[in-house]
N, C-alpha and C positions, 0 to 999 in steps of 0.2 A: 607859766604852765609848770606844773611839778614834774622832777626827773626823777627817773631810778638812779640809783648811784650803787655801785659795788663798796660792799663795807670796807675793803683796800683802799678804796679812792676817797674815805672821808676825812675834810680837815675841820680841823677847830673851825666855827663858826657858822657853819653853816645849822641850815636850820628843817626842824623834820615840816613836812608837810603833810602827813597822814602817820597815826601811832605806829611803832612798829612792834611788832609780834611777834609771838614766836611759834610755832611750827604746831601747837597744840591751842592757838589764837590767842595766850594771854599777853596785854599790855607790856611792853618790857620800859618802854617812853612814850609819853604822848604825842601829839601833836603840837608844833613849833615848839617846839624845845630844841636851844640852843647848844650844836654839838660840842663835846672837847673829846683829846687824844683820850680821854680817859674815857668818855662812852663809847667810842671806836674800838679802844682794847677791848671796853664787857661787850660788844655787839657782837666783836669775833669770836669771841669767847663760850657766848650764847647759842653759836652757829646762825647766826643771821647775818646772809652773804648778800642784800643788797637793803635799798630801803629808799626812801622817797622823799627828795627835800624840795625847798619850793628853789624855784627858778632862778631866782636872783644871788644863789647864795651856792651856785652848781659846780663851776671852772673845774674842768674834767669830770662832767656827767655824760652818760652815754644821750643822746636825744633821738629819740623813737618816732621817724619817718612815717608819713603816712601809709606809705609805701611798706615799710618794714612790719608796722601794724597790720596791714591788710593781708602781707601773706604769712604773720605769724597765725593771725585768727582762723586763715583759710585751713592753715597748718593742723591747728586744734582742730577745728571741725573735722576734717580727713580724720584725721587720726582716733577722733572718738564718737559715738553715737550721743554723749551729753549734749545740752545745752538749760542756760541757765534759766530756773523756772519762779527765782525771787530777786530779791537786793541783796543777798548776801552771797548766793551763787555767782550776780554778776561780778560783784567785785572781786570775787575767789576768779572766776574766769577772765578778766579784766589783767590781775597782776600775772596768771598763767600767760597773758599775751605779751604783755612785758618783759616777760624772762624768756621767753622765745624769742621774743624779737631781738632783746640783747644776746642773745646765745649766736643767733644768726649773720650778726652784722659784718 
C-alpha cells in the first residue's frame, strides 16, 4: 500500500508511487521513479512538502489508520459543503484526507 511521506523524511531509494505535482498540477516526477538526496533537495525546493511512495521502500512513512482516515474525511465533510462530483475531484479530495490525517496524528 502506498504512504505519504513528508519531503524531510525522504531517503535515497525509495520510490514514487503516484507522480508528484506541484501546486498548479504539473508533473515535477513520475511515477516509480527512483528517489536521490538530489530529488529531495528540488522537491523542497519546489515546495512540495509530502508525496507518495509505494510501501516497500517507506521506513519512516507516516501510515494512515483506518481510523485516522475516517475522522479526517468526516473532518473535511464538517468543514465544507463540497463533495467530489468526478475522478479528479476524488483524488484532489482523497490527498486532502491524507494531509489531514497526517496533520492530526
Amino acid at each position: 500500500m502506498p504512504k505519504v511521506v513528508p519531503v524531510e523524511d525522504v531517503v535515497a531509494g525509495m520510490i514514487t508511487a503516484e507522480p508528484v505535482r506541484n501546486s498548479v498540477g504539473q508533473t515535477l516526477l513520475g511515477a516509480d521513479v527512483e528517489l536521490t538526496e538530489r530529488h529531495a533537495n528540488l522537491l523542497r525546493t519546489w515546495g512540495v512538502k509530502t508525496l507518495i511512495v509505494k510501501a516497500d521502500a517507506t521506513e519512516g512513512a507516516i501510515e494512515i489508520s483506518d481510523e485516522m482516515r475516517a475522522a479526517a474525511e468526516e473532518h473535511l465533510y464538517t468543514r465544507t459543503s463540497w463533495r467530489p462530483r468526478n475522478d479528479v475531484e476524488a483524488v484532489l479530495f482523497s490527498f486532502a484526507i491524507e494531509r489531514v490525517a497526517t496533520q492530526t496524528k
